[in-house]
C-alpha positions as CSV (number, residue, x, y, z in Angstrom):
1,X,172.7,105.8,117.9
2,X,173.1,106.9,114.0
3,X,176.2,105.6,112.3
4,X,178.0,107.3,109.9
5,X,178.4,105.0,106.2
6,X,182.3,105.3,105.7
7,X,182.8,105.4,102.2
8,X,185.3,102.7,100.4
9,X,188.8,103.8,99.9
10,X,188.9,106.5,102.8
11,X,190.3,106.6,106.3
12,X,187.9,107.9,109.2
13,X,189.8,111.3,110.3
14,X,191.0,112.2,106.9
15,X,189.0,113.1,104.8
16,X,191.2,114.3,100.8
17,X,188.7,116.1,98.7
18,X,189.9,115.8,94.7
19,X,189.4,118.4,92.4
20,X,188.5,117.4,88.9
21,X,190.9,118.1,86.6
22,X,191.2,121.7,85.1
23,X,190.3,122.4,81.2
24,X,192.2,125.2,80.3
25,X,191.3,126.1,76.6
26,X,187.4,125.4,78.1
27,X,186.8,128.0,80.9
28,X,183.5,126.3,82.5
29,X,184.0,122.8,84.5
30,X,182.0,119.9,82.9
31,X,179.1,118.0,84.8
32,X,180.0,115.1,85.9
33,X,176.8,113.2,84.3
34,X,175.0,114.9,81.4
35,X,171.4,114.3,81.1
36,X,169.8,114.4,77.4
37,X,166.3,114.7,77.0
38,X,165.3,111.1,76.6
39,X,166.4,110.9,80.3
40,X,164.2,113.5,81.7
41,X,161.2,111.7,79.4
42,X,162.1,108.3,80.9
43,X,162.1,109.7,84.7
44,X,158.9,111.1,83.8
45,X,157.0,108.2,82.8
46,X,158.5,106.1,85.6
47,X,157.4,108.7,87.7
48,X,153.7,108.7,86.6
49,X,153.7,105.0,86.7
50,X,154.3,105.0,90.3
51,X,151.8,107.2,90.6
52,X,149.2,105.7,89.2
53,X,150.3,102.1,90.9
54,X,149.4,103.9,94.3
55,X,146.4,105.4,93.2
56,X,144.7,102.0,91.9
57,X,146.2,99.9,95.1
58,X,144.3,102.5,97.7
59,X,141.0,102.5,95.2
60,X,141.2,99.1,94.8
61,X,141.9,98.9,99.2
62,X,138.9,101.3,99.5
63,X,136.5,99.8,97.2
64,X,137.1,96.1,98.8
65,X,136.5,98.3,102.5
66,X,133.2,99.4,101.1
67,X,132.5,96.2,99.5
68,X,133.2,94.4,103.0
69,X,130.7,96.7,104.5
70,X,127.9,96.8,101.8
71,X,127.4,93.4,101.4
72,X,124.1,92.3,100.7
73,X,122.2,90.6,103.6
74,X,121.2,87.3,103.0
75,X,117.5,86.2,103.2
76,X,115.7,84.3,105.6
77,X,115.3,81.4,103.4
78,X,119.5,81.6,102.9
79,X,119.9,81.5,106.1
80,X,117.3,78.5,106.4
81,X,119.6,76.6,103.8
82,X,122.9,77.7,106.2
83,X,121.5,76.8,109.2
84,X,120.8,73.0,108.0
85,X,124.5,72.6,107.2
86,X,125.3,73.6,110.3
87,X,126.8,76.7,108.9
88,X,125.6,79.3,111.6
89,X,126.8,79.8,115.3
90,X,124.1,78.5,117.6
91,X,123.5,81.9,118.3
92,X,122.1,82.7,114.7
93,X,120.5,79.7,114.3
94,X,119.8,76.0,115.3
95,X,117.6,72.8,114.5
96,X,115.1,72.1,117.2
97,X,114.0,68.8,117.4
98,X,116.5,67.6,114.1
99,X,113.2,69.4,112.0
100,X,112.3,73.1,112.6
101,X,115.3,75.8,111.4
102,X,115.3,78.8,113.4
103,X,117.3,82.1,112.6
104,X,117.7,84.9,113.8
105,X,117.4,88.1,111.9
106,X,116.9,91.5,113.8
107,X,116.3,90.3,116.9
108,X,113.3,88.2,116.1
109,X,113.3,83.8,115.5
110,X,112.0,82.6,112.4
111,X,111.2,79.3,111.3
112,X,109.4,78.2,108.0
113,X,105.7,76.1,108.2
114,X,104.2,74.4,106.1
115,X,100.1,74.7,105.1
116,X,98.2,72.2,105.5
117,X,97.9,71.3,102.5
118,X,101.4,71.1,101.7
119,X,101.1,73.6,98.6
120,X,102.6,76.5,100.3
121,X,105.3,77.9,102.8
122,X,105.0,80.3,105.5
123,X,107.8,82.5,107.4
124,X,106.8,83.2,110.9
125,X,108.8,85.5,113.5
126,X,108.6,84.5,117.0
127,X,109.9,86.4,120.3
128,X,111.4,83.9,121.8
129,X,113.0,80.6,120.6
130,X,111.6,77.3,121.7
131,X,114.7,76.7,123.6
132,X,113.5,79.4,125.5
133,X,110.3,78.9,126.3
134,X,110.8,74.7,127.6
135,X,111.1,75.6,131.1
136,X,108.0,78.1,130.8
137,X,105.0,75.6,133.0
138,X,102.3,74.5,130.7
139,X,99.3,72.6,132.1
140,X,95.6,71.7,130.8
141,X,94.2,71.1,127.6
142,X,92.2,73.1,125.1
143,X,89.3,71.9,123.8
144,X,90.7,72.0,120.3
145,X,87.2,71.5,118.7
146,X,86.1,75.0,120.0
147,X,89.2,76.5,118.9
148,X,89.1,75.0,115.4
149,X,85.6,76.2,114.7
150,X,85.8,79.7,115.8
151,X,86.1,82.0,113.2
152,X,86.6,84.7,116.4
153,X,88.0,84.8,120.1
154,X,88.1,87.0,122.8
155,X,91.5,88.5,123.7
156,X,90.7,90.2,127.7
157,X,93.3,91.6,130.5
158,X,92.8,93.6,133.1
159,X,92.8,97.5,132.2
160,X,94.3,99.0,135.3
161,X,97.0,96.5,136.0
162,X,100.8,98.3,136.2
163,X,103.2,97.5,132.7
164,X,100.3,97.5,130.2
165,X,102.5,98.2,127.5
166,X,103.9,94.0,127.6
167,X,100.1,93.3,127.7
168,X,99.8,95.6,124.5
169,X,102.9,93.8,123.1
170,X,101.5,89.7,124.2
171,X,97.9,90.5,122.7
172,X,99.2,92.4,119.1
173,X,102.3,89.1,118.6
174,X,99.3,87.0,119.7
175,X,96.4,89.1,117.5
176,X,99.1,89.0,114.4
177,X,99.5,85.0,114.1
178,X,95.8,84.2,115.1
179,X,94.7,86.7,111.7
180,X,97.3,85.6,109.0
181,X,97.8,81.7,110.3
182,X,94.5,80.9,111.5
183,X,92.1,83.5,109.9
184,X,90.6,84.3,113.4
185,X,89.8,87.6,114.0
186,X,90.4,89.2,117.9
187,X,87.6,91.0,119.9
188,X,89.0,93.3,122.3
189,X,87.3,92.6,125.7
190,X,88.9,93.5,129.4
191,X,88.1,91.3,132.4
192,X,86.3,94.1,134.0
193,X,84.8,97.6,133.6
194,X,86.7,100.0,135.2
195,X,87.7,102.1,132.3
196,X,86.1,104.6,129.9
197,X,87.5,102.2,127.1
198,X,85.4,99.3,128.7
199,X,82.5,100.8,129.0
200,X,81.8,99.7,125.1
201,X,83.8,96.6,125.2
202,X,83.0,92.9,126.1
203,X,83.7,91.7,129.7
204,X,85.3,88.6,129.4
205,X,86.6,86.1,131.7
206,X,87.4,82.3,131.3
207,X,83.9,82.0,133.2
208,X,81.5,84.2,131.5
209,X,81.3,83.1,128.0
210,X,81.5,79.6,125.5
211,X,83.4,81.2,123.1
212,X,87.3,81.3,123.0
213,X,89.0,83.1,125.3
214,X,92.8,84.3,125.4
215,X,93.0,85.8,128.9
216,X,96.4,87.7,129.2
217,X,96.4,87.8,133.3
218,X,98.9,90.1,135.3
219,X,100.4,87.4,138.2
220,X,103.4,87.0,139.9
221,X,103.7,83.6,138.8
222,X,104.1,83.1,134.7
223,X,102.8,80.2,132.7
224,X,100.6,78.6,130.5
225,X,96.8,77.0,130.8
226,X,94.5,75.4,128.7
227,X,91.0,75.4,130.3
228,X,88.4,74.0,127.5
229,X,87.5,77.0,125.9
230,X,90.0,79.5,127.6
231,X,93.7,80.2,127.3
232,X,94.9,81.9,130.6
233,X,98.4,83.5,129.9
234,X,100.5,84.3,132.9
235,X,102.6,86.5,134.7
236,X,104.1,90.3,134.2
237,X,106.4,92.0,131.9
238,X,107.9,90.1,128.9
239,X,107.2,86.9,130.7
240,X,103.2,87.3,129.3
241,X,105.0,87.4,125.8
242,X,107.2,84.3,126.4
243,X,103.7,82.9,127.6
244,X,102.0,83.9,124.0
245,X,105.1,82.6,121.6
246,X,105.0,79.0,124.0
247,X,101.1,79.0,123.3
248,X,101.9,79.7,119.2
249,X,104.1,76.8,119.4
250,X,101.8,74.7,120.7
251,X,99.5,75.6,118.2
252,X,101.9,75.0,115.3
253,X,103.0,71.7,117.0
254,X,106.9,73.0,117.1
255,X,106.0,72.4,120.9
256,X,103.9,70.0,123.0
């Protein structure tokens, strides 16, 4: 309910209106307040003032809005330094094993390696953390001698099996470390010629050749094995790209 302000020095229910009193030699009534010029000028900067108060406060609102929302992103090797002081949520970033930082930037894990010679410092981007990847079953072992001396390997599946485009994915993450880690360069080859695009490739199996072979197999089971020469990869779907970022692990030794 709106209450009436009663004014000081009147009675609610009568209300006495005064007239001024009459001039009689001046024929107009004067104004109760006169207002000179210098008046008007000072409501008029005052006035201005306030207006350009609210201007700058909702630029200066707006401009910190956009500044929130453009800020630059910080690097990979900023979040490296983050992640070490324990800066990030676990989500963006851990330490596995108290040594390797791993961040996450657009979906993807990186960590930073080391050359073998110490001098220089690579950023690679896995799939899959190695927290991810610990209960994924490894068995065998690689004859590492093979693997070290081959300036090539065969990388074979099977070319009618259903979901081909995860195979496409394992064999090009796989394909992509092996060339600019290892300097090995991938010869397409399928585990048998049913195709037109076998027909000129190499049949490969674990079985059929010395050299190395990655064999990216379509099972129901997924895992890992190392079989002398030959890397059998596992399973269907992304679980045969969980089995190629375990086997890069491996082979930086993030991972056993």
């Amino acid at each position: 309910m709106i209450m009436e302000q009663k004014t000081g020095g009147q009675e609610s229910g009568n209300h006495h209106t005064h007239a001024p009193p009459s001039h009689p030699h001046s024929g107009q009534d004067p104004s109760p307040e006169q207002h000179t010029p210098e008046d008007s000028r000072r409501s008029t900067t005052i006035l201005l003032i306030a207006i350009a108060v609210i201007v700058m406060f909702t630029a200066s609102f707006f401009a910190f809005g956009y500044f929130r929302s453009h800020q630059r992103p910080l690097t990979i090797e900023e979040l490296h330094n983050l992640n070490f002081q324990g800066k990030l949520e676990k989500s963006e970033g851990y330490i596995y094993h108290g040594v390797y930082s791993f961040v996450k930037v657009d979906g993807f894990w990186y960590t930073a390696l080391q050359s073998q010679s110490g001098l220089s410092q690579y950023s690679f981007a896995f799939r899959y953390s190695p927290e991810e990847l610990e209960r994924l079953p490894v068995s065998g072992a690689l004859d590492t001698a093979s693997f070290n001396n081959a300036s090539e390997y065969y990388i074979t599946f099977n070319p009618v099996a259903e979901n081909l485009s995860y195979t496409v994915l394992a064999v090009n993450d796989y394909n992509q470390h092996m060339l600019n880690a290892f300097s090995k360069v991938p010869v397409a080859a399928c585990d048998r010629n049913e195709t037109i695009a076998c027909e000129t490739r190499p049949i490969v199996t674990c079985g059929s050749t010395t050299g190395v072979v990655v064999y990216i197999r379509d099972a129901d089971t997924s895992g890992v094995q190392f079989s002398g020469n030959c890397i059998t990869i596992s399973g269907r779907g992304f679980d045969q790209v969980k089995g190629v970022d375990r086997v890069l692990y491996k082979f930086y030794n993030i991972m056993e």
